[in-house]
C-alpha positions as CSV (number, residue, x, y, z in Angstrom):
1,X,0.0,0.0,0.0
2,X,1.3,3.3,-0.5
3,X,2.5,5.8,1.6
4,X,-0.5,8.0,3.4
5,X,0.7,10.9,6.1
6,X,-1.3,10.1,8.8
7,X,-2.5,13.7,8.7
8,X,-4.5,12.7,5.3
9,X,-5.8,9.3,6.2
10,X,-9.4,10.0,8.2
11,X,-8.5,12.7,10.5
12,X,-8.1,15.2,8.1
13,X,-12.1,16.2,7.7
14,X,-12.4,16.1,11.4
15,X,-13.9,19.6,12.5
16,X,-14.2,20.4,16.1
17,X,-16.9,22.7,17.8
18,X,-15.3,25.7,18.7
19,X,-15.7,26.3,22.3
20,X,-15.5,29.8,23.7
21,X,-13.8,31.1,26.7
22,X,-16.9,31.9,28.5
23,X,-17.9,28.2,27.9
24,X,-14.7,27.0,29.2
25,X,-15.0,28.8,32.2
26,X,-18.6,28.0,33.3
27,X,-17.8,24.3,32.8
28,X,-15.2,24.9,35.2
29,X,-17.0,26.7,37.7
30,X,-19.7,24.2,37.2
31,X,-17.1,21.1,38.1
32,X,-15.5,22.6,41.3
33,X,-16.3,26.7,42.1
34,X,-12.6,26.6,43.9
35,X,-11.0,25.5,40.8
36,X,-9.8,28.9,40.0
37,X,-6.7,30.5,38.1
38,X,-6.3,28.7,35.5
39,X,-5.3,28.2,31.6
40,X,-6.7,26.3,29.1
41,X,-5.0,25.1,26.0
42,X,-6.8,22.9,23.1
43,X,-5.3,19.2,23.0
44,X,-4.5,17.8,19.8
45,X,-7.0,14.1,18.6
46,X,-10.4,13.9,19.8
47,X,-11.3,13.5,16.4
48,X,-14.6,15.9,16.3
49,X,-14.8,16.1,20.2
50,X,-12.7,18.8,21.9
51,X,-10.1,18.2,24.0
52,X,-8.8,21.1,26.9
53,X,-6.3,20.8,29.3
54,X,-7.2,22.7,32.5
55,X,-4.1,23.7,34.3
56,X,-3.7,25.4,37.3
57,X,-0.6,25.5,40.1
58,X,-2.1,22.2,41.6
59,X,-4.0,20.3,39.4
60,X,-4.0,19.6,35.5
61,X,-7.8,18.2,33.9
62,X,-9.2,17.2,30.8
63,X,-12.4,18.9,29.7
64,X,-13.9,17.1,26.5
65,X,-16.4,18.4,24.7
66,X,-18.7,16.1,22.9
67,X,-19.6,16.7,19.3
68,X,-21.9,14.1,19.5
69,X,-25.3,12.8,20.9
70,X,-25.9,12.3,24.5
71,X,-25.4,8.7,24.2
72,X,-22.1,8.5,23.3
73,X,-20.9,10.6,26.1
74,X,-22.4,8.5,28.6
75,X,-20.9,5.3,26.7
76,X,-17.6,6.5,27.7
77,X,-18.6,7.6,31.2
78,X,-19.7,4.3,32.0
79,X,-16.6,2.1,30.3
80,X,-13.9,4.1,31.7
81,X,-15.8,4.2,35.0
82,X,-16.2,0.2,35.0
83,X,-12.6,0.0,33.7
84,X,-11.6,1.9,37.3
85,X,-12.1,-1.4,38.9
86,X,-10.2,-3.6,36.2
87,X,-6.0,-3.5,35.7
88,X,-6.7,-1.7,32.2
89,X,-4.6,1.5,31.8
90,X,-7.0,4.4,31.1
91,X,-8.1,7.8,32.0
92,X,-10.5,8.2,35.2
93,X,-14.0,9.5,34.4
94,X,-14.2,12.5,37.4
95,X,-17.8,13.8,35.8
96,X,-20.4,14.3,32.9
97,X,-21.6,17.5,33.1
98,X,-23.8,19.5,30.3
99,X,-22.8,23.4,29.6
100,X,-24.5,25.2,26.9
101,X,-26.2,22.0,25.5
102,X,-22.8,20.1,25.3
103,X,-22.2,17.0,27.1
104,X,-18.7,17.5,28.9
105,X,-16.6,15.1,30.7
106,X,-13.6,16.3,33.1
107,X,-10.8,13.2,32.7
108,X,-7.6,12.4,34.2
109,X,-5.1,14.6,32.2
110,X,-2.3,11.6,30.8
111,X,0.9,13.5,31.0
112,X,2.8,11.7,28.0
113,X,2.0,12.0,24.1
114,X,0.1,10.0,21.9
115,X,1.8,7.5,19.9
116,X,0.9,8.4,16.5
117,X,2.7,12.0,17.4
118,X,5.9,10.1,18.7
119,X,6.3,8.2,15.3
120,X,5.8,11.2,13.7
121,X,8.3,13.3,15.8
122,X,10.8,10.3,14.6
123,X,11.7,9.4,18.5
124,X,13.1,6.1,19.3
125,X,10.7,3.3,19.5
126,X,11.8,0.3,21.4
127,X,10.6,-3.0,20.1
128,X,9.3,-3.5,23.7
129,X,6.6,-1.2,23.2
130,X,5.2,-3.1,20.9
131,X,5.4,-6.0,23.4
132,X,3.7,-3.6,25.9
133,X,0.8,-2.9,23.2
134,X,0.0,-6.4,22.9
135,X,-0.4,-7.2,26.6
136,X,-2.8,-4.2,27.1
137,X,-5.2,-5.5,24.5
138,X,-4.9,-8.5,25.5
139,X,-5.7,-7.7,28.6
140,X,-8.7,-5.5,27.5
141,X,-10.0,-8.8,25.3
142,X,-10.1,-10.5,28.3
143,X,-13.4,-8.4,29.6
144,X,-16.1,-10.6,28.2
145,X,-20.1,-10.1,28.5
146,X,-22.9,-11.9,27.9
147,X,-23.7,-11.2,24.6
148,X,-22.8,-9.7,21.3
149,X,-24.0,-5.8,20.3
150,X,-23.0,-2.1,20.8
151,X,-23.0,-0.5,24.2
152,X,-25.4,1.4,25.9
153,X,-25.0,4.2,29.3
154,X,-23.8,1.9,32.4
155,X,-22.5,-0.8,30.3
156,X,-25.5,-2.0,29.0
157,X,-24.9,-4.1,25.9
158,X,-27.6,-3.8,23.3
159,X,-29.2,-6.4,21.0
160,X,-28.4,-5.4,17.5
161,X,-26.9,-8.4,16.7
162,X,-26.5,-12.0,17.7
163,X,-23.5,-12.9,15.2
164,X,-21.2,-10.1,14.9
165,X,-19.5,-11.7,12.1
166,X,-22.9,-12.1,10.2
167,X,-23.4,-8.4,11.4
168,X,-20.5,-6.9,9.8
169,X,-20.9,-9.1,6.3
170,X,-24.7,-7.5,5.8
171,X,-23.0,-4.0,6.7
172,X,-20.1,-4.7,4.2
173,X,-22.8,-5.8,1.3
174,X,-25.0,-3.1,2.0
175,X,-22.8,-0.5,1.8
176,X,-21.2,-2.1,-1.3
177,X,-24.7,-1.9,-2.8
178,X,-25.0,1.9,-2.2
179,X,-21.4,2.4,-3.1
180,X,-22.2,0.7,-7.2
181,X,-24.3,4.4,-7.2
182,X,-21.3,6.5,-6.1
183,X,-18.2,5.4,-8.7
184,X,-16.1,8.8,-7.4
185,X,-15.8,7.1,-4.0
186,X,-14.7,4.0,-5.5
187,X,-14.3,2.4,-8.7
188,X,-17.0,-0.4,-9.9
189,X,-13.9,-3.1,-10.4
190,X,-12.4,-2.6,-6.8
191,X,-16.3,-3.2,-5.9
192,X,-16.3,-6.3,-7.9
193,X,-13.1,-7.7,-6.8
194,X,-14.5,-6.8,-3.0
195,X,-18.2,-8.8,-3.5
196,X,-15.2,-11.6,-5.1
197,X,-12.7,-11.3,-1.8
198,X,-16.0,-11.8,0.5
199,X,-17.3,-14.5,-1.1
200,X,-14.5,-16.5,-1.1
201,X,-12.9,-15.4,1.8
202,X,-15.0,-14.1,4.7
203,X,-15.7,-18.0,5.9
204,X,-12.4,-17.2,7.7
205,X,-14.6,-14.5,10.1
206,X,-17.0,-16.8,10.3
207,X,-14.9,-19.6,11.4
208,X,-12.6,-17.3,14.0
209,X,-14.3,-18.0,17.9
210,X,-16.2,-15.3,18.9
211,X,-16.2,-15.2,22.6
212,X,-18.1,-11.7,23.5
213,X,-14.7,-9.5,23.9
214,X,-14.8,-5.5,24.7
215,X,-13.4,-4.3,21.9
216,X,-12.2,-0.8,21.4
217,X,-12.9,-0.4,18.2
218,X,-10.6,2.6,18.0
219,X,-7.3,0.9,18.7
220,X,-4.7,3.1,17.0
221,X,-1.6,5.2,17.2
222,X,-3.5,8.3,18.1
223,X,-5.3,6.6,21.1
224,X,-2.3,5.5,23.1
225,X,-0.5,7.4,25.0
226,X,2.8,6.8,25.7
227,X,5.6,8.4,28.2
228,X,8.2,10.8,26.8
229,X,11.5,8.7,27.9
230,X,14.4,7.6,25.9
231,X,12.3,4.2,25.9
232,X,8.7,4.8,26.8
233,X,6.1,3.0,28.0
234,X,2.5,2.6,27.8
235,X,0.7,4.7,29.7
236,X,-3.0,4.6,28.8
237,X,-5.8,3.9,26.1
238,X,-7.9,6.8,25.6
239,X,-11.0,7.4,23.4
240,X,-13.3,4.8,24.6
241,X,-16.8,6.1,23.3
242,X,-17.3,3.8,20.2
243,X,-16.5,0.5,22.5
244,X,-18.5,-2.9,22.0
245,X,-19.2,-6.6,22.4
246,X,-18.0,-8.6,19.6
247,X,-14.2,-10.2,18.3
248,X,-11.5,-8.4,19.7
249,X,-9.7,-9.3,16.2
250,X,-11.2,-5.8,14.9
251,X,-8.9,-3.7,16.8
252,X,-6.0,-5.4,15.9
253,X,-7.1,-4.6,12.2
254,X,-7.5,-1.4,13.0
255,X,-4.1,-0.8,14.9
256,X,-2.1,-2.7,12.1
257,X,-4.1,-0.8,9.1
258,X,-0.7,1.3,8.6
259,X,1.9,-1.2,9.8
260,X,4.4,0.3,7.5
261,X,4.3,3.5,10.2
262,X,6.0,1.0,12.8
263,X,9.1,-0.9,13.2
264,X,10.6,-4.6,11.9
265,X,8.9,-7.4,13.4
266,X,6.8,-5.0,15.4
267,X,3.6,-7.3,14.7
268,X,5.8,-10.5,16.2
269,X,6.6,-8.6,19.5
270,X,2.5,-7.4,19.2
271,X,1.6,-11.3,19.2
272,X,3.9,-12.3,22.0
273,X,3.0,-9.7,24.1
274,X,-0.6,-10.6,23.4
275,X,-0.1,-14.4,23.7
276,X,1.4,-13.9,27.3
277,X,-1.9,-12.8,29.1
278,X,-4.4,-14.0,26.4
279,X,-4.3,-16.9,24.6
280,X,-7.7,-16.5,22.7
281,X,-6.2,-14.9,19.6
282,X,-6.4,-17.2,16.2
283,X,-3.5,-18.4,14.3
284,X,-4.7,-16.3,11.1
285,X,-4.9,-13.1,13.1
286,X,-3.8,-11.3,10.2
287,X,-6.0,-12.4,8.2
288,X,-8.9,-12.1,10.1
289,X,-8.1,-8.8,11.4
290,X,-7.7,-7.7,7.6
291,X,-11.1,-9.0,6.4
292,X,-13.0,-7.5,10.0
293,X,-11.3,-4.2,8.8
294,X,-13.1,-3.9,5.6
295,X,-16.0,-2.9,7.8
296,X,-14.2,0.0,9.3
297,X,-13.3,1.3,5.9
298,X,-17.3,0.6,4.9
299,X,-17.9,3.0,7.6
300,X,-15.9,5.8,5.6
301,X,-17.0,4.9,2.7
302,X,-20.6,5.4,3.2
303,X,-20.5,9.0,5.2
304,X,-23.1,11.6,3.8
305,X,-20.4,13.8,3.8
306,X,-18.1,14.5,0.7
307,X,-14.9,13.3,2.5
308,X,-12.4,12.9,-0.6
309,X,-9.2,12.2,1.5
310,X,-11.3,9.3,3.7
311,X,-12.6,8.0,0.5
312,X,-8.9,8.3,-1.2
313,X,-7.6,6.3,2.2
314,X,-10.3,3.7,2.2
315,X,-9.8,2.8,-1.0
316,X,-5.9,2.6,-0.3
317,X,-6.4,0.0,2.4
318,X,-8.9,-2.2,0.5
319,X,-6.8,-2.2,-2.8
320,X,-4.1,-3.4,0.1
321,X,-6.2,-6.0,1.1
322,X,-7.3,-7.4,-2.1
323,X,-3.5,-7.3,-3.1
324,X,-2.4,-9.3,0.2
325,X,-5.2,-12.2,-0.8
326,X,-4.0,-12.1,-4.4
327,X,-7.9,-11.4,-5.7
328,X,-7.6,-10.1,-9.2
């Protein structure tokens, strides 16, 4: 696949609200009238929520502002405050509040930078970290539920689906059959060769154990924060509002999308890592994780919005996959 900056892969439509001063300060008044003082500085990722850090001499906050529905505020609230009582590494949930009909959270401010930046930035990455990656989502994949299906406020799992893998096949042909109306987003042959790829291929899905996993869903670069050392370290997965119940194999599609931005033999010290705390991870991991990632790029793909760059990236990554299973 070729080269895309990550700055022009899906990020680059994102628009955030902008949130005035005034705002800012009532939702700081409104979470603790003593909290007084301070600065605020706009935090890089977020995607279309905004991100501030609150600073003062004593304390430092996050104060995200949702860009979204209601619901997916109180998603996050209630993951990240069930994942206080589990050995995951991620920010604490202090409040939801709602200021000028915004939902906003106030978060443990991670003092590190996210991964995707330190790449960038060309900084040393020990193959360790890798190993590190592996064992968080492992780790993560081992919370299991019930059921299959998206989740609701206070972790409540919903029943959109039974079979996650017959889920995501009816999302991948439905959007293929809106996308044979829309050549500029992608060309009728790449469709043909995708309806091809899933037909022969996507038994492998079905095939790969499903054992109810929280999955992120969002499992990149730009969602892990790592310390600033000469050889950092893990310090936390952020960006927990799109989390589910389904195969954990989706996020490791996700965070391998753009494997050429890591290092040699980064994906073997992945898999041990992984391996270590959780063994539930199938032999044909790549494979499977490629195929579950089609839906992702579905999920660009079929945006009302004109997104040409998303398109252009989404395209990119499925040409990448029909190359790596040799369908012509």
């Amino acid at each position: 696949m070729k080269y895309i900056h990550p700055h022009n892969r899906f990020t680059y439509h994102a628009h955030k609200n902008t949130i005035s001063t005034d705002v800012i300060n009532q939702a700081v008044y409104q979470f603790d009238p003593s909290f007084k003082y301070f600065t605020h500085t706009c935090l890089n990722g977020g995607f279309k929520n905004t991100n501030f850090l609150i600073e003062n001499k004593y304390q430092k906050l996050v104060f995200r502002f949702y860009s979204s529905k209601d619901e997916t505020a109180e998603r996050e609230q209630g993951i990240l405050t069930f994942l206080e009582n589990k050995e995951i590494k991620s920010p604490k949930h202090y409040e939801l509040m709602k200021i000028d009909h915004m939902f906003v959270a106030v978060l443990e401010y991670i003092d590190g930078i996210n991964f995707e930046n330190q790449l960038l930035e060309g900084h040393s990455c020990p193959l360790q970290l890798y190993y590190e990656i592996g064992c968080e989502l492992a780790k993560i994949h081992s919370i299991t539920f019930s059921r299959q299906g998206f989740m609701g406020k206070e972790m409540m799992v919903g029943h959109e689906y039974d079979d996650f893998a017959v889920f995501l096949k009816g999302f991948i042909f439905k959007t293929i059959k809106m996308l044979e109306t829309k050549p500029d987003r992608i060309e009728p042959t790449t469709l043909e060769l995708l309806v091809r790829l899933m037909e022969k291929k996507w038994c492998i899905v079905e095939e790969c154990k499903f054992i109810n996993q929280l999955v992120h869903t969002d499992f990149n670069p730009k969602n892990l924060m790592v310390s600033r050392d000469a050889l950092p370290h893990l310090l936390a997965v952020i960006d927990w509002e799109f989390a589910l119940s389904g195969n954990g194999v989706l996020d490791l599609g996700n965070f391998f999308r753009f494997s050429y931005d890591y290092e040699t033999k980064s994906d073997e010290l992945f898999e041990q890592g992984y391996r270590s705390i959780n063994e539930a991870l199938p032999s044909n991991w790549r494979e499977v994780s490629r195929l579950l990632d089609i839906a992702n790029m579905c999920s660009f793909l079929e945006r009302p919005e004109n997104y040409q760059k998303s398109f252009s990236t989404a395209k990119n990554v499925i040409q990448s996959t029909l190359d790596y299973f040799k369908i012509v």
